[in-house]
N, C-alpha and C positions, 0 to 999 in steps of 0.2 A: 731447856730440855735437851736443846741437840748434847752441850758439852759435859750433859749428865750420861747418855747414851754415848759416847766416845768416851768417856770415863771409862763403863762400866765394858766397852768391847774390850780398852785395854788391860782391863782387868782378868776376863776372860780369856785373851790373849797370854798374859803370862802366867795363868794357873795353868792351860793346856802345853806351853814349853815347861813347865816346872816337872811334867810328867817325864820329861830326858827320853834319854836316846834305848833303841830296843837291842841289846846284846844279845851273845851267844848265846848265854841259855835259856835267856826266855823267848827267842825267839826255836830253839829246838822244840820247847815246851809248846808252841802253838801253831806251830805250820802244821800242813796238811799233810796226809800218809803220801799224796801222791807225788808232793813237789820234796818230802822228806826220801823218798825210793830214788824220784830221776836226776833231785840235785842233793845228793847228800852231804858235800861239802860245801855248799855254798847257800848264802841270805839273799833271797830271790825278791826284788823288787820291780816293780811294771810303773811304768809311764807312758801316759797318755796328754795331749794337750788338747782344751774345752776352749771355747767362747764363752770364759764366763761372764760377762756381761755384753750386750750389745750398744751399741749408741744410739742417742733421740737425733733421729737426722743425720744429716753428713756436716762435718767440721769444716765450717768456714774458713779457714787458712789452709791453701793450699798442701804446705808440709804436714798437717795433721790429715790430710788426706793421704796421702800417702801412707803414714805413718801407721795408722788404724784400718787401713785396708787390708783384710785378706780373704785372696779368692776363694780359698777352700770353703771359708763359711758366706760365701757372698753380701758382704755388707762389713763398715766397718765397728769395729770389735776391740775389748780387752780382751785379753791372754790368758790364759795361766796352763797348768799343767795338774792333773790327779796322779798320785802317786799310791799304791799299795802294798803291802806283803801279799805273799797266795792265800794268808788264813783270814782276811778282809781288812785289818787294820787301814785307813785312809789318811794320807797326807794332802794338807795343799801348797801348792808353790803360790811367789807373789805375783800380783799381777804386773803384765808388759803390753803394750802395745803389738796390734795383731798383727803388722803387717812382718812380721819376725817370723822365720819356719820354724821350725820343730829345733833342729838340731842348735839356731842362733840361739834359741829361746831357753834350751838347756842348760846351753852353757853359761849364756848371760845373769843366770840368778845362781851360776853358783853351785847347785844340785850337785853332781860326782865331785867338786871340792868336799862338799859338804860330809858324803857318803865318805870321802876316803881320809876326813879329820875322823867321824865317827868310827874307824877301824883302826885308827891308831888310838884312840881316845881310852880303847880298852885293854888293860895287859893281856889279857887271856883271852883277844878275839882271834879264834883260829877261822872262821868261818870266812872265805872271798865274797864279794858282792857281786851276784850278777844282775844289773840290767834286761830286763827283758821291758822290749818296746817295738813298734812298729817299723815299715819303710824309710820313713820320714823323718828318722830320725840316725845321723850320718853320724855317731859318737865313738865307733871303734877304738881311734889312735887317741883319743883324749883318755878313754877307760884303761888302756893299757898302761899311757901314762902315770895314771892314778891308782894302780895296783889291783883292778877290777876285770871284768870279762864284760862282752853285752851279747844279748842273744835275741837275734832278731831271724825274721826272713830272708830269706836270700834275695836279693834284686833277680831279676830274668834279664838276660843278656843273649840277642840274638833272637830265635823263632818261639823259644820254647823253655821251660824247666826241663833238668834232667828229673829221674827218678828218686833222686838221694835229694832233690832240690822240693818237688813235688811234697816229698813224705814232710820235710823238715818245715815246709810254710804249714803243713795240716797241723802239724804239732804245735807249732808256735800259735797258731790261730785258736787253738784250743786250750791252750795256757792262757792265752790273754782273755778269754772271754770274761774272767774275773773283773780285771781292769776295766774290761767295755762297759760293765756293769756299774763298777763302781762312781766310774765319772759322771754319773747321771743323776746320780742321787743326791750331790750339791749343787746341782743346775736343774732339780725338780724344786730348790727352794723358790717363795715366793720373788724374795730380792734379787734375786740371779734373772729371772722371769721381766723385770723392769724394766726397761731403755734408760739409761742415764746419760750427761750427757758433760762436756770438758767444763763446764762450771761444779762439777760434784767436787766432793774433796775426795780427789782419788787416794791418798792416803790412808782415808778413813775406812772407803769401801775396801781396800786392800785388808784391811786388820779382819771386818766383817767376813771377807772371802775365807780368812784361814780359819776364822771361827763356826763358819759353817761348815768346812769339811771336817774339823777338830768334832763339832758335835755330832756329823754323820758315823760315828763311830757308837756311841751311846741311843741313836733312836732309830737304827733300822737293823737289822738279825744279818749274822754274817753272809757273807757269799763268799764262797769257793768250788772247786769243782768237786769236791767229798761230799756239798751238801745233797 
């Protein structure tokens, strides 16, 4: 039964990558009026990272203690990341180990590689990529690197934000509500919900992970901020 059900995730797994990468013009064809007005030239994608899974108990070996600890979500944890465009499309990253930040966690699976093969992938991709993500996420010099922008908050440095500092968190905070939304909707599955525990086949659960957020795509109504 199990290696019928990993059969069958893998199979899922590769019908939902057979669906390829989202270009220029379908992605002009589906963004929102609003993120089409403020980012007109560029494919605006948001990242957030979840605890998608928790663990049954704490990890007998010390290093796995370490390793799966992270404070943010108190207790230790698998990783991952929700990814979005503004008109709701949903990606998932693979799973890592929690005690990683945000920015380790990025870069470790590869993500802005990944983004910046898929913009040369295309002859006629004119559009830039911009990142949009939180604090917590320190990616600037590597986007640059990669021929990309990231559009974050401003960190506060000293007493206070300025004014120019103020307006630009309120905007940013209200672009991402999309994302805040969306990362919830594969961590409202029942699996996600479980405690598992370093005897699972983390491999397997990983394939699972991205075929949940691949199917949040097909069973819940978009969100964006037009809706």
């Amino acid at each position: 039964g199990r290696s019928l059900l990993h059969t069958y995730a893998l199979f899922c797994r590769a019908r939902y990558d057979a669906f390829g990468l989202i270009n220029d013009d379908t992605y002009r064809h589906c963004r929102t009026p609003y993120f089409a007005t403020h980012y007109p030239a560029h494919m605006v994608t948001m990242s957030d990272c979840t605890d998608a899974f928790r663990l049954d108990g704490m990890p007998t070996e010390s290093y796995h203690k370490h390793m799966f600890w992270a404070a943010y979500y108190h207790g230790h944890v698998c990783k991952a990341a929700v990814q979005c465009y503004d008109f709701g499309y949903l990606m998932g990253t693979r799973l890592r180990s929690g005690g990683e930040g945000d920015t380790e966690y990025l870069l470790a699976t590869g993500v802005l590689e990944q983004q910046y093969r898929q913009w040369q992938a295309f002859v006629d991709q004119v559009m830039l990529i911009a990142n949009m993500v939180d604090k917590g996420f320190r990616i600037g010099d590597h986007c640059v690197r990669t021929g990309q922008i990231m559009v974050r908050p401003p960190i506060r440095r000293g007493v206070g934000f300025t004014a120019r500092g103020a307006t630009q968190t309120t905007k940013v905070a209200h672009e991402r509500a999309v994302n805040e939304r969306m990362v919830q909707r594969p961590c409202s599955f029942g699996l996600c919900r479980r405690r598992v525990n370093l005897a699972t086949d983390l491999e397997f659960l990983d394939i699972m992970w991205l075929n949940i957020c691949d199917d949040c795509n097909w069973m819940f109504a978009v969100a964006s901020l037009d809706a």
